[in-house]
Residue frames as qw, qx, qy, qz and C-alpha x, y, z in Angstrom:
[[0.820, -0.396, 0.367, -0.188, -31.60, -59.56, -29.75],
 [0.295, -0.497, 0.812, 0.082, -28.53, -61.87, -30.01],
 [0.715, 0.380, -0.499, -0.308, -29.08, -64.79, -32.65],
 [0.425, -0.553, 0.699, -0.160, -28.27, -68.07, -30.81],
 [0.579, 0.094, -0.736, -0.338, -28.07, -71.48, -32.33],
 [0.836, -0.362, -0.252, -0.327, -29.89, -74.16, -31.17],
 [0.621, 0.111, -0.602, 0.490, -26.30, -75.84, -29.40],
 [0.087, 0.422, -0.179, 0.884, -25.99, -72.20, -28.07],
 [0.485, -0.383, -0.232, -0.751, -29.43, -72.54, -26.61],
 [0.864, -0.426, -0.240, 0.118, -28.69, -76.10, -24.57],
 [0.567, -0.169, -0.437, 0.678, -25.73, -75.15, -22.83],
 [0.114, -0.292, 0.286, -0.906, -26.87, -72.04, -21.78],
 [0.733, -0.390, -0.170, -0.531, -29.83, -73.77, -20.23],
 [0.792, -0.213, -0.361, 0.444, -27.22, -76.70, -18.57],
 [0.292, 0.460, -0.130, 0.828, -25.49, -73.78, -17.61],
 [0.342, -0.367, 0.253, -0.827, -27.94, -72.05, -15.98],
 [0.850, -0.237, -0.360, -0.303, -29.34, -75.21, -14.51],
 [0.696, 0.009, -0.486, 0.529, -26.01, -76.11, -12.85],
 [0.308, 0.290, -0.264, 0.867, -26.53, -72.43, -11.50],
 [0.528, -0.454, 0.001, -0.718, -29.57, -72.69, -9.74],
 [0.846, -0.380, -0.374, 0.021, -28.91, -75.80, -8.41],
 [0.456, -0.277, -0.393, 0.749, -25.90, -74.22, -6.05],
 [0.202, -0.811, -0.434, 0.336, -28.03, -71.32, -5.65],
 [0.146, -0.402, 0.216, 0.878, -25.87, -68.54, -7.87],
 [0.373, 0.814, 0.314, -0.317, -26.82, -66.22, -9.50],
 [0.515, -0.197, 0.440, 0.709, -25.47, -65.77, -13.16],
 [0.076, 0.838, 0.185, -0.507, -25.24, -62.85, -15.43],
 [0.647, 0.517, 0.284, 0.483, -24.84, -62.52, -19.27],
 [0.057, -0.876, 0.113, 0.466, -22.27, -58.94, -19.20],
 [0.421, -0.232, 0.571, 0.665, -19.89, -58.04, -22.15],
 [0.067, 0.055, -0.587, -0.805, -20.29, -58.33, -25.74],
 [0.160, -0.359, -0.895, -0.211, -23.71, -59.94, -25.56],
 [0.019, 0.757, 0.478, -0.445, -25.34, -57.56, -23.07],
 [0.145, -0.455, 0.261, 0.839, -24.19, -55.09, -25.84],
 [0.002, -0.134, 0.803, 0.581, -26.32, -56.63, -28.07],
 [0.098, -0.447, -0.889, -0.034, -28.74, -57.25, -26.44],
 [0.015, -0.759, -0.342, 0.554, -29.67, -53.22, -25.67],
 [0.329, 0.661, -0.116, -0.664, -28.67, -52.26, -29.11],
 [0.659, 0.048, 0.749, 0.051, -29.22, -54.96, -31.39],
 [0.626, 0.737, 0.245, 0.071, -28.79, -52.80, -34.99],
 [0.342, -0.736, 0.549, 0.199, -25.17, -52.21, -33.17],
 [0.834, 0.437, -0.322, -0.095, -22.85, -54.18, -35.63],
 [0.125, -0.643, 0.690, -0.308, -20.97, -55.53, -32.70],
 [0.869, 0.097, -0.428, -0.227, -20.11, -59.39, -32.88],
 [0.305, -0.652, 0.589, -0.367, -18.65, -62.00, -30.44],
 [0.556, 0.257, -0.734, -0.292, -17.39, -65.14, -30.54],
 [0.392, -0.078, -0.838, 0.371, -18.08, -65.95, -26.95],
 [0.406, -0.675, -0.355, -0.503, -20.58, -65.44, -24.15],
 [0.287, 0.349, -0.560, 0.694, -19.27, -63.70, -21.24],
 [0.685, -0.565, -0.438, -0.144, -20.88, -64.50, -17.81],
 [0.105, -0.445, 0.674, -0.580, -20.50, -63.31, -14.05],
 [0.665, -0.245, -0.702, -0.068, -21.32, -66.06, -11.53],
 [0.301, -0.729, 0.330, -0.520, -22.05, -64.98, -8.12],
 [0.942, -0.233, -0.160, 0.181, -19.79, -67.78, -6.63],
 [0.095, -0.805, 0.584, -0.045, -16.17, -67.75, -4.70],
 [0.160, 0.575, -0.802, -0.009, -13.37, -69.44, -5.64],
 [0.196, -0.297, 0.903, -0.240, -14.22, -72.55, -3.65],
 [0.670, 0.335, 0.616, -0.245, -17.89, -73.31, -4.56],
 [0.526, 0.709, -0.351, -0.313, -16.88, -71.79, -8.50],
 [0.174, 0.381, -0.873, -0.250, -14.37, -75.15, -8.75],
 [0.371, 0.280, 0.883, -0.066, -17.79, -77.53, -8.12],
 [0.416, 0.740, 0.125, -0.513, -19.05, -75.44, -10.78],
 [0.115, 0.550, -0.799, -0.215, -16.14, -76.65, -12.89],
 [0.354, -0.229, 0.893, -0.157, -16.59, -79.79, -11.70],
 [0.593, 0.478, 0.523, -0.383, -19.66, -80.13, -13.18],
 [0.401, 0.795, 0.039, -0.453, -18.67, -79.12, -16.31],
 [0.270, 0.562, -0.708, -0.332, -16.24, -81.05, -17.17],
 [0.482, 0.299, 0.807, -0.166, -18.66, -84.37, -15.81],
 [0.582, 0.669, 0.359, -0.292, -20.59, -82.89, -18.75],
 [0.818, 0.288, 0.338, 0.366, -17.50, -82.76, -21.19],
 [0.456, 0.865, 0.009, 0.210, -16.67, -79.61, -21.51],
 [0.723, 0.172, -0.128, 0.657, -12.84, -78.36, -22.17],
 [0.193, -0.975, -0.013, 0.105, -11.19, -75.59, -20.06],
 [0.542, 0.771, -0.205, 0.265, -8.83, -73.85, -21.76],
 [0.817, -0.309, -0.220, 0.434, -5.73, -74.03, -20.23],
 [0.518, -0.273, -0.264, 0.766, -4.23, -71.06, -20.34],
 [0.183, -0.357, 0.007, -0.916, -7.29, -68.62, -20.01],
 [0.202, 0.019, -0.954, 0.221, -8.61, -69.85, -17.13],
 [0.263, 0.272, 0.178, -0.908, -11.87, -68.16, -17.75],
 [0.666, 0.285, -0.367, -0.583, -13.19, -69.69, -21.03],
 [0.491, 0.118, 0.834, -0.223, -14.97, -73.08, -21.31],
 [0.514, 0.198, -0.303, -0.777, -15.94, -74.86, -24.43],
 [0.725, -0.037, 0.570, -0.384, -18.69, -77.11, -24.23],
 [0.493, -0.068, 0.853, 0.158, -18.72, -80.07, -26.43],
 [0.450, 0.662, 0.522, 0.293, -21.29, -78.70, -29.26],
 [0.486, 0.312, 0.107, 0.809, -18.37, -75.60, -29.68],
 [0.208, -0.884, -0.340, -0.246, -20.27, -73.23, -27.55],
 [0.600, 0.185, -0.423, 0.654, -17.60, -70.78, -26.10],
 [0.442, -0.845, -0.291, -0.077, -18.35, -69.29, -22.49],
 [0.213, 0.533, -0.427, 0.699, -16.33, -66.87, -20.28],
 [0.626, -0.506, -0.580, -0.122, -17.00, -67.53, -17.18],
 [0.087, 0.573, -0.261, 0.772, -16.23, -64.84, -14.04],
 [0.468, -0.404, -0.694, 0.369, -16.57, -66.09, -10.15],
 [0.023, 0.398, -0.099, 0.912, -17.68, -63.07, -8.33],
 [0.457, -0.709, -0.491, -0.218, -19.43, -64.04, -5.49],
 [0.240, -0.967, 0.029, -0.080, -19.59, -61.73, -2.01],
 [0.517, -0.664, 0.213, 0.497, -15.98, -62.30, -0.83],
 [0.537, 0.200, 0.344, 0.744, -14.80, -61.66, -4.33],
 [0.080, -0.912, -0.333, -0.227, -16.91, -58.76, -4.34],
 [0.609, -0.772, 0.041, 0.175, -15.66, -57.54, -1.03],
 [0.492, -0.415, 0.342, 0.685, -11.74, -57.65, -2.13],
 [0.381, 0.837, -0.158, -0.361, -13.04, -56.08, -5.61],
 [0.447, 0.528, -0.606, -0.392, -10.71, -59.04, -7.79],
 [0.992, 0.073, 0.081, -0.066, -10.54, -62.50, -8.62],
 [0.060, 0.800, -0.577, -0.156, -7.30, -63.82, -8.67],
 [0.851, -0.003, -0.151, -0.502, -6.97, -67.00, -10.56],
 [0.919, -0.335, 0.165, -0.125, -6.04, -70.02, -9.02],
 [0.930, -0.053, 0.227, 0.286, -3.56, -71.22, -11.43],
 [0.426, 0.656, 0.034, 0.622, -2.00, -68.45, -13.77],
 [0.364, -0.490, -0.493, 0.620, -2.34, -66.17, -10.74],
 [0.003, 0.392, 0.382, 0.837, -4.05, -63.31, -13.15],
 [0.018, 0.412, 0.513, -0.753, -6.02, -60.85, -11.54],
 [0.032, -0.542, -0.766, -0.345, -9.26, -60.20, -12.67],
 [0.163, -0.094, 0.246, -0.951, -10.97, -56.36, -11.30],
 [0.139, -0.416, -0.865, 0.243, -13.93, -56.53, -9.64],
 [0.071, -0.288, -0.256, 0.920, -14.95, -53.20, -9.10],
 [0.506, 0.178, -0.213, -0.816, -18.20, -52.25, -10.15],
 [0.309, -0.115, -0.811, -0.483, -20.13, -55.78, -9.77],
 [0.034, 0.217, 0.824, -0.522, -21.87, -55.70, -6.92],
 [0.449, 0.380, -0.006, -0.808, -24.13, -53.53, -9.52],
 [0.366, 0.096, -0.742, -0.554, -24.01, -56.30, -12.00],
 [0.192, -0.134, -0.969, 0.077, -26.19, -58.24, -9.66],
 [0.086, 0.341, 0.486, -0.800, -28.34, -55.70, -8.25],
 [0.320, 0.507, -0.106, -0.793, -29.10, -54.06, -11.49],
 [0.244, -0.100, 0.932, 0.247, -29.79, -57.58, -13.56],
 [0.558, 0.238, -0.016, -0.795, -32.64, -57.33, -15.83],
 [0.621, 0.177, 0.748, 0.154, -34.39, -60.82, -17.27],
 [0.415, 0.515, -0.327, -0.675, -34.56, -61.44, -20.87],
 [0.803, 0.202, 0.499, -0.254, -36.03, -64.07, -22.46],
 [0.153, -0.629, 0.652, 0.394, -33.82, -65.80, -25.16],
 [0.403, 0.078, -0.864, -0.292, -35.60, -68.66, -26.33],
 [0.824, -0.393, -0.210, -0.350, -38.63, -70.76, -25.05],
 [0.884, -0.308, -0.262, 0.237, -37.38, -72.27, -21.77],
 [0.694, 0.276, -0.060, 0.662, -34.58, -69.73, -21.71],
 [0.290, -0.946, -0.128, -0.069, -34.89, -66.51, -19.40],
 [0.711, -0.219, -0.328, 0.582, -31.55, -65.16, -18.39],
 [0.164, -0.910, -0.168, 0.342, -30.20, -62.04, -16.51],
 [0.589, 0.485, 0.023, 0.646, -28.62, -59.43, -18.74],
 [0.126, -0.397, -0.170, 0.893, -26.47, -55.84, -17.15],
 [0.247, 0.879, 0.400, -0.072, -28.22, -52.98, -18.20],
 [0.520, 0.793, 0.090, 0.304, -26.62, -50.26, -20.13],
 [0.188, -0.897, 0.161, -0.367, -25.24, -48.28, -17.40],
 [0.821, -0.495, 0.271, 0.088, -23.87, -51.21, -15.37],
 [0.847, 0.209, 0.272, 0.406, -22.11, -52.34, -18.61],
 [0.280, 0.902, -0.052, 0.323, -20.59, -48.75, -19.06],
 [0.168, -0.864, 0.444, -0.165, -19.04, -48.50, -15.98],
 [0.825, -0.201, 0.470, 0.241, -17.60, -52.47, -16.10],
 [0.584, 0.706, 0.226, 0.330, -16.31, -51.33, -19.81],
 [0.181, -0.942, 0.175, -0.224, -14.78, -48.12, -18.00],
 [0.701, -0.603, 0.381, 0.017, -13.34, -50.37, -15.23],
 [0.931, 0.123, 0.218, 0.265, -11.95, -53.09, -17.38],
 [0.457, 0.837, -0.014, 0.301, -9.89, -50.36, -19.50],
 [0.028, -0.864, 0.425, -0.269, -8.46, -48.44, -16.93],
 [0.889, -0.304, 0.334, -0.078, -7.22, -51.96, -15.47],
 [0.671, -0.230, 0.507, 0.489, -5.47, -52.59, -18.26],
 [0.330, 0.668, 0.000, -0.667, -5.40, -49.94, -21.01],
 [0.185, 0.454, -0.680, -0.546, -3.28, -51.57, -23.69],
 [0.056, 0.043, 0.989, 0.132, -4.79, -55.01, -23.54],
 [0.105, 0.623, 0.738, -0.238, -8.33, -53.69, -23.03],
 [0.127, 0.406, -0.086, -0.901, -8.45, -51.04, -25.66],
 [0.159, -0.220, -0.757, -0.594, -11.25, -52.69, -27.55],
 [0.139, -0.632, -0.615, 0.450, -13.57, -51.87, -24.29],
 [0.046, -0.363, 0.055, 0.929, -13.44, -48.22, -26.02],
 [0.081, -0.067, -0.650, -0.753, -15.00, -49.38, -28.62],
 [0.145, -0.611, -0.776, 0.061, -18.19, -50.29, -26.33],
 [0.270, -0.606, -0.214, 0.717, -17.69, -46.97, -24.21],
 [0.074, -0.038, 0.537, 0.840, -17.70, -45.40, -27.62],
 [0.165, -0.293, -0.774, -0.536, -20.95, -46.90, -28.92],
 [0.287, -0.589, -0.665, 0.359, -22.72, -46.62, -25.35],
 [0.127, -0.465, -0.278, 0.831, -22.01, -42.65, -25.41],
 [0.235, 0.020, -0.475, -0.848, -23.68, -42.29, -29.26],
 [0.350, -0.269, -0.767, -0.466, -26.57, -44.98, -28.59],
 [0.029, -0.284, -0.675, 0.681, -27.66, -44.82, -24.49],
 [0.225, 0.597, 0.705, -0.308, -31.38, -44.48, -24.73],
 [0.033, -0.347, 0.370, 0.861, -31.05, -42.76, -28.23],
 [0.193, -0.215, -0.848, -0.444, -34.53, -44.75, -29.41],
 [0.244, -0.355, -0.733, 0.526, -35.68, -43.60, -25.91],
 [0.095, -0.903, -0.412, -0.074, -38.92, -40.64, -24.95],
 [0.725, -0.568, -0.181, 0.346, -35.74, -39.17, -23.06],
 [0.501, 0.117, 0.260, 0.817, -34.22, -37.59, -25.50],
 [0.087, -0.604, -0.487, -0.625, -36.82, -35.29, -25.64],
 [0.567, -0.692, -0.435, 0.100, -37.38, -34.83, -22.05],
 [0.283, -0.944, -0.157, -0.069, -37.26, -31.86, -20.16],
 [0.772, -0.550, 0.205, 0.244, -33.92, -32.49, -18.92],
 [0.601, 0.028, 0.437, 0.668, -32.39, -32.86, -21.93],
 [0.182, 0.757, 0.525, 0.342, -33.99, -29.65, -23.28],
 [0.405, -0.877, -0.230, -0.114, -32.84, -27.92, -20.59],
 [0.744, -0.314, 0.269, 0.525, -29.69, -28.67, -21.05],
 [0.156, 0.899, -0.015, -0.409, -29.56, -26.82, -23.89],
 [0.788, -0.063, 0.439, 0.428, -27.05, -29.01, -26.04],
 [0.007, 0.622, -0.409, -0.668, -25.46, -28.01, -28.50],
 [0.591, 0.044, -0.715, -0.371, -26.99, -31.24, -31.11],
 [0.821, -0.195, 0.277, -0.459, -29.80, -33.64, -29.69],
 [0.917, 0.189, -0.336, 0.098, -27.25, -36.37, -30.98],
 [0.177, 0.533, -0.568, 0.602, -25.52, -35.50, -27.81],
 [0.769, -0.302, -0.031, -0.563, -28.68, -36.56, -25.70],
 [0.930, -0.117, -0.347, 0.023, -27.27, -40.12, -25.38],
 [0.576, 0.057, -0.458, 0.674, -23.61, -39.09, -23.84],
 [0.215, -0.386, 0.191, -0.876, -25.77, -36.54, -21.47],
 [0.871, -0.305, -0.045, -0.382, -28.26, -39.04, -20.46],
 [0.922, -0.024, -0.279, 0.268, -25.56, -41.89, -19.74],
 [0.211, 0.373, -0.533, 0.729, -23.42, -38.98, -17.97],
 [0.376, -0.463, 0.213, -0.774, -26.66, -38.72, -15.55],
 [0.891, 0.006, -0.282, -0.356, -27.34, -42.24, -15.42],
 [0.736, 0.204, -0.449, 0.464, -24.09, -43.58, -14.53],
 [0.189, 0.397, -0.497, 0.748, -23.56, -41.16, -11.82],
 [0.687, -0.384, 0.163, -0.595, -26.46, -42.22, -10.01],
 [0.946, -0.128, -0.288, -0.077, -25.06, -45.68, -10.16],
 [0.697, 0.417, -0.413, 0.413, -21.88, -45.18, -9.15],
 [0.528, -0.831, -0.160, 0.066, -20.32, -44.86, -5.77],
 [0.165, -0.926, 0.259, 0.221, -17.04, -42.73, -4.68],
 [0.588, -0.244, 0.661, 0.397, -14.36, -45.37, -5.73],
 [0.512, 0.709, 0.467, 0.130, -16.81, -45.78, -9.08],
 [0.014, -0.945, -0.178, 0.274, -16.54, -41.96, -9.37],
 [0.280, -0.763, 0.455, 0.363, -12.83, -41.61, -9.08],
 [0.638, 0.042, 0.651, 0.410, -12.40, -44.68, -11.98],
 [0.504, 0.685, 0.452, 0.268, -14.43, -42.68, -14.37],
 [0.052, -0.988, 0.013, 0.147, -12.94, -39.49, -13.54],
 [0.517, -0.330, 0.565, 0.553, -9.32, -41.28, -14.32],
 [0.556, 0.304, 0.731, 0.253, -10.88, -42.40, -17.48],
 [0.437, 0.873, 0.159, 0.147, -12.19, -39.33, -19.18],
 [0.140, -0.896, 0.373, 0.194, -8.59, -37.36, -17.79],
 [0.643, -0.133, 0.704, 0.272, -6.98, -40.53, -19.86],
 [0.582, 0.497, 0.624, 0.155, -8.93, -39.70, -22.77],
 [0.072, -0.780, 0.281, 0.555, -6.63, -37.17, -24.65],
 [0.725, 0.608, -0.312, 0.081, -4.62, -37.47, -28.17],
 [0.004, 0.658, -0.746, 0.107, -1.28, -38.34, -26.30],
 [0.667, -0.104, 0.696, -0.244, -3.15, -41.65, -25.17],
 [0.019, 0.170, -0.884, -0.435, -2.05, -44.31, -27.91],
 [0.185, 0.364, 0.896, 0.173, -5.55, -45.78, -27.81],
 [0.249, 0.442, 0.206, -0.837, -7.37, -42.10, -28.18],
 [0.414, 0.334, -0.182, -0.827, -7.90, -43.45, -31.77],
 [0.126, -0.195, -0.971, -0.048, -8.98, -46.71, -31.33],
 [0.046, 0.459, 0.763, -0.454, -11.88, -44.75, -29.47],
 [0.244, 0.563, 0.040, -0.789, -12.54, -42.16, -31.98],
 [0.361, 0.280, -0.596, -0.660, -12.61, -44.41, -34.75],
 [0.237, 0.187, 0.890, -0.341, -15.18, -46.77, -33.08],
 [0.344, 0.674, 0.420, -0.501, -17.83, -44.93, -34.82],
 [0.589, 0.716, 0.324, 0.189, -16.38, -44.88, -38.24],
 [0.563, -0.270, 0.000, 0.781, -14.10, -41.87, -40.31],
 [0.266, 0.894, 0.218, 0.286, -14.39, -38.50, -41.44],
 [0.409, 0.244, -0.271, 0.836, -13.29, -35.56, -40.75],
 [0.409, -0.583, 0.173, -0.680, -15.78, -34.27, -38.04],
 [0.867, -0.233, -0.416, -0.145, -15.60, -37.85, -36.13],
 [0.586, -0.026, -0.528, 0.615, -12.96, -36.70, -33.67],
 [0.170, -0.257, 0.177, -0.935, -14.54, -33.83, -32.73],
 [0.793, -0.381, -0.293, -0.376, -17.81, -35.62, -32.36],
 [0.675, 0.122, -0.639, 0.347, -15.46, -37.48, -29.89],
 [0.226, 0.123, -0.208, 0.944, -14.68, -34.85, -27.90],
 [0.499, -0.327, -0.042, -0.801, -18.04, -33.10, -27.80],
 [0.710, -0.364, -0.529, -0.290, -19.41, -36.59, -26.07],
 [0.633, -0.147, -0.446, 0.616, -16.74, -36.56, -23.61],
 [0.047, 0.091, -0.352, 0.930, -17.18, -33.30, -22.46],
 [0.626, -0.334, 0.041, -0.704, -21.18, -33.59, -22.23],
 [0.805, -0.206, -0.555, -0.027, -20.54, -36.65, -20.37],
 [0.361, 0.113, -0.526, 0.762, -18.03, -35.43, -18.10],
 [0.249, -0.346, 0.079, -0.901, -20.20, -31.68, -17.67],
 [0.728, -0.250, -0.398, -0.499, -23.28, -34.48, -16.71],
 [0.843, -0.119, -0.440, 0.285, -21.36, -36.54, -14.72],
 [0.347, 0.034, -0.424, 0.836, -19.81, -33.94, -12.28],
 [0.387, -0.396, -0.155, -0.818, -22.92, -31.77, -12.20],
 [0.825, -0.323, -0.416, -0.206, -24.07, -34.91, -10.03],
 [0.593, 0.230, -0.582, 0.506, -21.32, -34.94, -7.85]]
C-alpha cells in the first residue's frame, strides 16, 4: 500500500469531499493504482492521478472550489493541481458525455486527452481504505492495463514510460494469486509458470474489453517489435541480462496466444 503523509491524507479527503458533494464519482488510476496491487513493485510517483466522473462544465465548479481552498493550477498542464501543503494531483474530467466522445479536450491548451477505456474505470472501481476516515476507489489491474495500453498507443513517444507499467503488469498480474496454479493455467501447458501472469492478464483483459478495446491492444502488441524505438524502454523495464529480451517476447506472445483465443 502507497505511503501517504499526513498533508497527503487531508487533501485527499477535501478532495473527495468536494466530490461527493456534486455527486461524482472519483477514481485513484495511474502510478498509485500500481502500487497499490503490487506494493513490493519499486514504482514511485510524485503525483496522484485521478479520474472524476464530471464534464467539462460541472469539472470547472470543481476547480472552483479548489482554488476557494488555495490550491494552484498549473498553467500549462491543465490537469495538475497543487494544493497548498505541496500535495500534487492530476486530475481527469471524464464524466458520461466525455465518455461518450471517448476524449477530453482541454479548455485552454486545446490538448486532447483519450478516453477510451474508462467507462471500465468506473464500473470496475474497487474501495480501498487508505487511512482512518479515508476509503477511496482504486482501477483494478486489468482496467489499469488496458488505460496503460490506451495511453501509449495515443501517444507512443511521449507515453513510453506507460511500457514500463504494461511491462510490470505482464510479470506480476495475480503472480501471488491461487491462479497460477489453476487448472487453466496448467492446461495451458506453458512453457515456465513465470508466464502464468502474462496468460492470466491475456484472459482477463479480454473479458474486459470490448471491440474498439480489442483492436487498441491488437495495434499494441503488432507495435511491439525491435524496429519500435521504445521496444527497449519495454524490455528493460524489468532490469538487464542477457535472457531479459527474450523473456520479453515470450510474455507477449502468451499474452497475445490468450488474448485472441478469447476472441
Amino acid at each position: 500500500m502507497p505511503e501517504l503523509t499526513q498533508n497527503q491524507i487531508a487533501d485527499l479527503r477535501a478532495l473527495a469531499d468536494h466530490c461527493r458533494s456534486l455527486a461524482a464519482d472519483l477514481v485513484i488510476i495511474g502510478a498509485v493504482a500500481y502500487q497499490v496491487h503490487f506494493p513490493r513493485e519499486d514504482r514511485h510517483t510524485g503525483d496522484i492521478d485521478f479520474a472524476v466522473a464530471l464534464d467539462l462544465d460541472e469539472f470547472a465548479e470543481l476547480e472552483r472550489r479548489l482554488l476557494a481552498d488555495k490550491w494552484i493550477h498549473f498553467a500549462n498542464r491543465e490537469h495538475r493541481w497543487r494544493s497548498p501543503r505541496a500535495t500534487i494531483l492530476d486530475l481527469l474530467p471524464a464524466g458520461p458525455k466525455l465518455r461518450e466522445a471517448k476524449q477530453v479536450i482541454w479548455p485552454v491548451s486545446q490538448f486532447r486527452m483519450s478516453l477510451v477505456g474508462f467507462d471500465h474505470v468506473f464500473e470496475t472501481a474497487q474501495l480501498v481504505p487508505f487511512a482512518p476516515d479515508l476509503t477511496l476507489k482504486v482501477i483494478p489491474s486489468t482496467t489499469l492495463m488496458l488505460l496503460k495500453i490506451v495511453a501509449y498507443m495515443d501517444d507512443q513517444q511521449r507515453r513510453a514510460k506507460d511500457l514500463e507499467d504494461i511491462r510490470g503488469l505482464l510479470a506480476e498480474y495475480e503472480a501471488d494469486s491461487e491462479r497460477v496454479f489453476s487448472d487453466i493455467v496448467i492446461d495451458a501447458e506453458l512453457e515456465d509458470y513465470g508466464l502464468a501472469p502474462a496468460f492470466l492478464m491475456g484472459l482477463d483483459l479480454r473479458a474486459l474489453c470490448n471491440e474498439e478495446e480489442v483492436q487498441i491492444v491488437h495495434s499494441f502488441l503488432d507495435a511491439m517489435t525491435e524496429d519500435n524505438p521504445t521496444w527497449m524502454t519495454f524490455v528493460r523495464a524489468r532490469g538487464v541480462g542477457d535472457h531479459v529480451e527474450e523473456d520479453a517476447r515470450q510474455q507477449l506472445e502468451v499474452f497475445r496466444r490468450e488474448f485472441d483465443r478469447h476472441a
